[in-house]
C-alpha positions, 0 to 999 in steps of 0.5 A, spaced: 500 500 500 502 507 497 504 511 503 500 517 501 493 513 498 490 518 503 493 524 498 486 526 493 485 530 487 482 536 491 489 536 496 494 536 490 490 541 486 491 546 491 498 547 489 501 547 482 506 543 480 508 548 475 508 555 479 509 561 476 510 557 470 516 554 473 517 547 476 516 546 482 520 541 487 514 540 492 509 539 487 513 534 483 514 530 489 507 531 491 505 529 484 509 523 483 506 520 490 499 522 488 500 518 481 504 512 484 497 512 488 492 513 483 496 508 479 495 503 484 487 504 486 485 505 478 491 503 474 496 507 470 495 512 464 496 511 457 501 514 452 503 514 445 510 516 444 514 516 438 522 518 436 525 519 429 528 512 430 531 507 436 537 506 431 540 513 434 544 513 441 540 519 443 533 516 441 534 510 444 536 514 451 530 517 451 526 511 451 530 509 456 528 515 461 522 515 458 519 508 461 523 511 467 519 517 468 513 512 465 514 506 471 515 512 476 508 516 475 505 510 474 504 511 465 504 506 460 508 508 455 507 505 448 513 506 442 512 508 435 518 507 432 520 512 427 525 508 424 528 514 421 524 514 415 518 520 415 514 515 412 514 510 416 513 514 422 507 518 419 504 511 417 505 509 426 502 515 427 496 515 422 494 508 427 496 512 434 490 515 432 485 510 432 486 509 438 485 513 445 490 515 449 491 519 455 497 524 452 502 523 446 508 525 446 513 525 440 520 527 436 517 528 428 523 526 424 521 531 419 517 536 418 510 537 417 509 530 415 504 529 422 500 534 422 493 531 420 493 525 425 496 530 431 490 534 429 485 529 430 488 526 436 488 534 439 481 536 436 479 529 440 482 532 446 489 528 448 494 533 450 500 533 445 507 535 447 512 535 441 519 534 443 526 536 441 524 538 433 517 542 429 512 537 428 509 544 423 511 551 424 510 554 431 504 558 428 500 552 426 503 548 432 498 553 435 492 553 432 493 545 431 492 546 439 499 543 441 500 543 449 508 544 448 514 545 445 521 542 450 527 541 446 534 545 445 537 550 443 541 547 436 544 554 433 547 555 440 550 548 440 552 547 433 556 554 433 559 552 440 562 546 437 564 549 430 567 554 434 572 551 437 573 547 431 575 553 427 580 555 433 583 549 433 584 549 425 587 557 426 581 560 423 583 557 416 584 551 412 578 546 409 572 544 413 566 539 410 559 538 414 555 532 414 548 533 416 541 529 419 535 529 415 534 535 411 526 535 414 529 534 421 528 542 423 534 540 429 538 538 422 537 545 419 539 549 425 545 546 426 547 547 419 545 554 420 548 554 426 555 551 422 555 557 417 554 562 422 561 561 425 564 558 418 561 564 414 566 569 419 572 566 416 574 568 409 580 563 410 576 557 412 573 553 404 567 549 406 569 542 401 563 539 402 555 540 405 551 533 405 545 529 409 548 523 411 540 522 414 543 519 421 546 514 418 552 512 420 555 507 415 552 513 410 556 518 415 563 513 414 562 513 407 561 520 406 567 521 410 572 518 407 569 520 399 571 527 402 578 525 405 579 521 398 577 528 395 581 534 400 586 529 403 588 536 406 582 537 410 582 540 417 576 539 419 569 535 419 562 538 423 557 532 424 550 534 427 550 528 432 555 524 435 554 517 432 556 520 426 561 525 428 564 518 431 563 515 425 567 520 421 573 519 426 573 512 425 574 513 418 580 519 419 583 513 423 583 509 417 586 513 413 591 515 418 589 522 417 588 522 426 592 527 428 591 532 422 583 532 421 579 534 427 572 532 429 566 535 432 558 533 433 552 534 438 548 531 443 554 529 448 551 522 449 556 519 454 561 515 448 562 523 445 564 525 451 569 520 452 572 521 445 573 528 447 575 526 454 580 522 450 582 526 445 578 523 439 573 528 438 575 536 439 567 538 442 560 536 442 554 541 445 549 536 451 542 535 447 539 531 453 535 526 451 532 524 459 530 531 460 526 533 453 523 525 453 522 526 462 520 532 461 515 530 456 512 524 460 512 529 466 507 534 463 503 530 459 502 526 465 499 533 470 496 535 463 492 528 463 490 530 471 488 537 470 485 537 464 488 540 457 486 547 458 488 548 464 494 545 463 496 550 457 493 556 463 500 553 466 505 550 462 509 555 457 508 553 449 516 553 450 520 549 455 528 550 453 532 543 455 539 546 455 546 543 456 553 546 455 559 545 451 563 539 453 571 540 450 577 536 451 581 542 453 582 543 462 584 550 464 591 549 468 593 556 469 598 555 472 598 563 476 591 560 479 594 553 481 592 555 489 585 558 487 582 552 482 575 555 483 577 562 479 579 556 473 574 554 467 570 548 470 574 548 476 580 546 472 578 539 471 574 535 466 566 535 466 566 528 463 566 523 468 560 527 472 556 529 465 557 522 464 553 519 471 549 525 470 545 522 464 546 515 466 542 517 473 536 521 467 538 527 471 541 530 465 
């Protein structure tokens, strides 16, 4: 029996969950025990949740927190994977409305491809959270009534990781882009976010700009047509680290690993240590476990209060932000005495970014 079975629905709508727009640490704690109680006396919720496709490291992460989250405010979770192709996805989404759900969350791998059965399952009532990437541009995301929008800010990690991939060649020399899916709105930005710091270089030759659509065979073989083509090149930006490391594996086997530096996104914990050790120059926290934990959290009290009210509390965008995580430890050798005044303390964040992701904290 739940240690709070006496918590009502009256005694937890007296707080807000999300005060002042906010999350609150007591209405989260309340809120869990209510929801582990009613799941117990009335059974769990159902959801419907959708990713651009498991094949990913950082999609498969946030399944993961995701049936965590799920298990721990008592919602069953039913996964439509994406498989990386819109198509398939559209068609799993198609069938996720025919049936009745009490929220849906989902990370579109293209967009505009979900909206008519989204639209169906919102007109029909069912609080709907898009995760990490547009289902449509904002201002129909809002007349199709979506609840919210939580993802990260891929301009700003892009141009950290670029950025220092530009420091690191000197401000010149040949750099090549290997890009997601073209309709994946995370995608672009990052290529927006590539040019932004590359365009300020007139030094700096772009060499080649391709989709590899998240495939890592695809990003391998893209890598090393490149090397084959501009075997003086410097760098390679990829948009996520399961590419990004599978262009350094074919820097690797053209024996080009000291000259050809590489850099991607997400800091799933094997990029953070390739950066950790040496293999990458920089990759930029996009947290999977906090879009994907947040979204199973807010459907879940989207679900209990009702959808209107739930978007009289809960913001249209919720920024899950992360930093930049670089190879490079500040050992200033004037602050060895006071190591607070250094960058990070003059220490690496690896092992600690690492346990945080691992424990769905990050």
């Amino acid at each position: 029996m739940a240690r709070n079975s006496g918590l009502s629905r009256r005694d937890f709508l007296k707080g807000s969950l999300f005060a002042g727009g906010a999350l609150s640490l007591s209405g989260l704690l309340s809120f869990v025990e209510y929801r582990k109680a009613k799941a117990q006396s009335e059974g769990p919720l159902r959801a419907a949740m959708s990713s651009a496709g498991l094949a990913g490291t950082w999609n498969a992460q946030g399944q993961e927190a995701a049936l965590w989250w799920g298990e721990l405010l008592g919602v069953e979770i039913v996964w439509f994977d994406g498989e990386f192709d819109p198509a398939i996805q559209r068609g799993k989404v198609d069938q996720m409305a025919t049936e009745s759900w009490d929220f849906v969350a989902i990370q579109p791998g293209s967009i505009g491809t979900l909206v008519e059965p989204l639209t169906q399952i919102i007109q029909a009532g069912t609080p709907f959270i898009d995760m990490d990437t547009l289902v449509a541009p904002f201002d129909q995301m809002r007349d199709m009534g979506v609840l919210t929008f939580v993802a990260p800010d891929n301009v700003f990690m892009s141009q950290s990781v670029v950025t220092r991939l530009v420091e690191k060649m000197g401000g010149a020399g040949k750099i090549a882009h290997i890009g997601g899916q073209p309709g994946h709105t995370g995608a672009q930005a990052r290529q927006q976010g590539f040019y932004n710091i590359v365009n300020q270089y007139p030094d700096i030759e772009i060499v080649d700009d391709q989709p590899a659509d998240w495939d890592n065979a695809r990003a391998a073989a893209l890598a090393e047509s490149i090397l084959n083509r501009h075997p003086d090149l410097r760098a390679i930006f990829a948009d996520n680290d399961d590419m990004a490391l599978a262009a350094r594996q074919a820097v690797e086997n053209a024996g080009l690993g000291d000259q050809v530096l590489v850099g991607g996104v997400d800091a799933m914990s094997p990029a953070i240590q390739a950066v950790a050790d040496g293999r990458l120059v920089a990759t930029a926290r996009n947290s999977p476990t906090r879009i994907h934990g947040w979204a199973v959290l807010i459907g879940a009290y989207a679900a209990e209060i009702g959808l209107e009210a739930a978007r009289a509390e809960i913001p249209f965008f919720i920024l899950a932000d992360g930093p930049a995580i670089y190879a490079d430890i500040d050992n200033n050798p004037d602050l060895a005495a006071e190591p607070w005044k250094l960058s990070n303390y003059g220490m690496s964040s690896a092992e600690g970014q690492i346990w945080l992701q691992e424990k769905f904290l990050f």
